[in-house]
N, C-alpha and C positions, 0 to 999 in steps of 0.2 A: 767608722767613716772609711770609707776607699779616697785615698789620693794619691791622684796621676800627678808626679814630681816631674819637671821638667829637669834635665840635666845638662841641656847647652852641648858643643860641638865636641869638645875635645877631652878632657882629661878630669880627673874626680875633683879637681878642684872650680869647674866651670859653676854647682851648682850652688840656686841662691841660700842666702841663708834664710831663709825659710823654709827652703826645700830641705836643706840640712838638720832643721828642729824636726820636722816631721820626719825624717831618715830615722831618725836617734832616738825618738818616741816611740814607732809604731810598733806593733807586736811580729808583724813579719816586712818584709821587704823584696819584691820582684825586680828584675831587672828584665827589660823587655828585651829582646838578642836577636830579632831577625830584618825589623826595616829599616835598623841601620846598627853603626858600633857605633864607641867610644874609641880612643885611641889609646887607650889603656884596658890592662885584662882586669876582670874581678878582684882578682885579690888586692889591687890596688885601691880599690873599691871600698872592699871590706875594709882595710886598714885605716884609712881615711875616717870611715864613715863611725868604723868602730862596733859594725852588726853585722852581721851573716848576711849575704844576697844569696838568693835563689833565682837563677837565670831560668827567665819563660821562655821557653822556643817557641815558634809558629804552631807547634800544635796543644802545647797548651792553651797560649789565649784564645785561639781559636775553635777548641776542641774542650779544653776540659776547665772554663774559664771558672765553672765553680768553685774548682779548687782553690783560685784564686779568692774569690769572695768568702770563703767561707768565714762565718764567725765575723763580717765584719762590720755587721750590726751594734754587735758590743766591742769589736777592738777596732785601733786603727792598721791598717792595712796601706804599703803602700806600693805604687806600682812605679816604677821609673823608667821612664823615657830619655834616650839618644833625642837632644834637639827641642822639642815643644812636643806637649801632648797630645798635641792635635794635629799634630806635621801626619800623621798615618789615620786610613778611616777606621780601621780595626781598632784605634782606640774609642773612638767616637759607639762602636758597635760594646766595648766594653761596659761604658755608664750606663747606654740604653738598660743593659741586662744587670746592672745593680742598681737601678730605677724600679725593674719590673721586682727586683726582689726587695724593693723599699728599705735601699740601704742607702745614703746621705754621702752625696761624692764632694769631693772641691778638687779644683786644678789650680799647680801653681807653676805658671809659665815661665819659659826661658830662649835663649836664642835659640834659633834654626834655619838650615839654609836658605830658609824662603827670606826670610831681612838679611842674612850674615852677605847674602851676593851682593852684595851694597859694597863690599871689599874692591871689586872690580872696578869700581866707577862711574857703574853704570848706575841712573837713577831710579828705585824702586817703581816710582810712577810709571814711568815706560815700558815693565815688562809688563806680557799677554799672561796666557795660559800656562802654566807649568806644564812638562811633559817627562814620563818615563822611559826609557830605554833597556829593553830587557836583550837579555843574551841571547843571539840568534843561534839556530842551528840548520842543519841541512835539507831539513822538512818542514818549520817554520819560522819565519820572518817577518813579525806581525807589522803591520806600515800603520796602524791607526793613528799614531804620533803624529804621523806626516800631515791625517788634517788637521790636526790643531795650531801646528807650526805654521801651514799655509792659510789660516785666518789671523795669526799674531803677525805674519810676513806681509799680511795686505792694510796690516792697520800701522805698519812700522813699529813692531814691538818689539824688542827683546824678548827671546824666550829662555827659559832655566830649564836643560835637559837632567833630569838625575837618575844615575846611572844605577845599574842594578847589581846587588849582591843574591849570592847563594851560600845561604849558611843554615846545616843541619836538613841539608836537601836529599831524600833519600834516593839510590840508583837506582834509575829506568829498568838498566836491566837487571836489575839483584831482583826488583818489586815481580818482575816477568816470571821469575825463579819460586815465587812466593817468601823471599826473602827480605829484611829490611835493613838497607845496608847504606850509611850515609856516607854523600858525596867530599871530600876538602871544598872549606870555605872556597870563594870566588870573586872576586870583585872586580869589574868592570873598570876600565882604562879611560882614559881621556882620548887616547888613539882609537882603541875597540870602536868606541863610539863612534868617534869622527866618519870611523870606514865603516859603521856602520847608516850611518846617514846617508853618504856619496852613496851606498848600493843601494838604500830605496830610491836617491833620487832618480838614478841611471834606471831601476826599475820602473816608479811613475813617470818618468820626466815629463812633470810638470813644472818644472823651472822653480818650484819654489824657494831651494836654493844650490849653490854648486863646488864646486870646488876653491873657487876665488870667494866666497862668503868669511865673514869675519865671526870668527870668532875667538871666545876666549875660554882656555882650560883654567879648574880651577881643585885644587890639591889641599887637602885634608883644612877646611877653612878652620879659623881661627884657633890652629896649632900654631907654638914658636914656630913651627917649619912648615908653617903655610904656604903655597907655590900659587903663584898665576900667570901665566905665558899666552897670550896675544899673536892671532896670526890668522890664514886662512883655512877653512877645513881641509884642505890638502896638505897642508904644511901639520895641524896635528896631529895628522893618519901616523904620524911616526915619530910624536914627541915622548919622550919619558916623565911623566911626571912623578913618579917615585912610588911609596905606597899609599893604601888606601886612606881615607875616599875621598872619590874624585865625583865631580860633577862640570858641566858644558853649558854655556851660554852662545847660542847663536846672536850675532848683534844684529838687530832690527834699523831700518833706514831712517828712522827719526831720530836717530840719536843726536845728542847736542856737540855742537864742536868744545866745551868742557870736558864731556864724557870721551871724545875721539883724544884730549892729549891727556885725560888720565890713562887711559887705556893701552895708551901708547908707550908707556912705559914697559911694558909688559911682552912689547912683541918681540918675535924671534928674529924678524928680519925686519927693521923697519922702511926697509927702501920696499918691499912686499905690501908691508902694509898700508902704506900713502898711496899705490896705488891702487890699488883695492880700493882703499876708502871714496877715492878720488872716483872712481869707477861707477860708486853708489850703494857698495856693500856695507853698508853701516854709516852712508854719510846722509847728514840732514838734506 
């Protein structure tokens, strides 16, 4: 049997105990490592759990996913996930191909940022489309986000921006070299973001949203040292929210005035934020 173990947001002890029978049973153990972390390293992992992990990077599961399956017709096999098993489509693309090799999968799910944003305040009903945020550079700046955000912005939704990491990414220019030479982890800011949102809008300006838009940063959720700060996207071009991972909620105009004085706890400035809201940036 192949089972994708859910592991929830933060630390070796997030995972269910079910997930932790099958951790303790199976004959090997993957830890997936690239579409998102823990907030703990392996070995903490191992200790806990009391088995060896073998961390998959990007190019195994995506590359040499056999390895993973091997043999797991007669043993169990398990594979674990940062978050729910199905927060990434690469894992989805994983069952497909222990289907086609007629090997018997189960999933055993667990929290992930798609419900944990519920921390905010804001009501899961009200968000639209999830969006990613990848790292811009000087020669590309991809905006396809921007239309998804402006169909969530015309229905009044909240959107959940998540932000992107690089880890085990190898260098552009080592690769030029014929070389393979991997880049330091990366992870993306709650500020990065921000500024990087204000530059497509200033590049589309289509108004979908601006400077005075409300929103909310949100910092390694469901750690004891989970952070949430509340403001405008201008205001978090320059907030610190500490380490990783972070993820952004743009607040959508339907929001309930419930959700505007949970939310409000959170801001940086709240004489900013009343007017903003007052303004129509997040108000019902």
């Amino acid at each position: 049997m192949l089972y994708l173990v859910g592991l929830g947001l933060a630390d070796e002890k997030d995972i269910s105990v079910r997930g932790l029978e099958v951790v303790k049973s199976a004959e090997r153990v993957y830890l997936e490592a690239y579409t998102s972390i823990l907030l703990v390293d392996k070995e903490k992992l191992e200790s806990f759990y009391g088995r060896p992990v073998i961390v998959a990077d990007r190019e195994m599961v995506e590359n040499r996913s056999d390895d993973i399956l091997a043999g797991a017709k007669d043993v169990d096999v398990a594979f674990l996930v940062v978050g729910d098993p199905f927060g990434a489509t690469t894992h989805t693309d994983l069952v497909l191909r222990a289907r086609e090799l007629d090997i018997p999968t189960k999933t055993i799910p667990n929290a992930c940022i798609m419900s944990a944003i519920g921390c905010t305040g804001l009501q899961l009903y009200n968000f639209g489309q999830t969006v990613s945020m990848v790292f811009f550079t000087e020669t590309w700046k991809p905006s396809s986000y921007y239309d998804r955000i402006r169909e969530n912005v015309k229905l009044g939704l909240h959107t959940l921006v998540l932000l992107d990491i690089k880890v085990k990414e190898p260098s552009l220019e080592a690769l030029a070299r014929g070389k393979i030479v991997y880049e330091p982890p990366r992870y993306m800011t709650v500020a990065q973001c921000a500024s990087q949102m204000l530059e497509t809008e200033e590049e589309r300006k289509e108004g979908v949203y601006g400077p005075n838009s409300i929103a909310i940063g949100a910092a390694r959720v469901g750690a004891p040292d989970q952070k949430l700060v509340a403001g405008t996207l201008q205001e978090l071009t320059t907030v610190d929210m500490g380490p990783p991972l972070h993820s952004l909620v743009l607040v959508g105009k339907r929001a309930h005035d419930l959700e505007r004085d949970y939310v409000r706890q959170f801001a940086l400035n709240k004489e900013t934020f009343d007017a903003a809201w007052t303004k129509g940036y997040g108000a019902s």
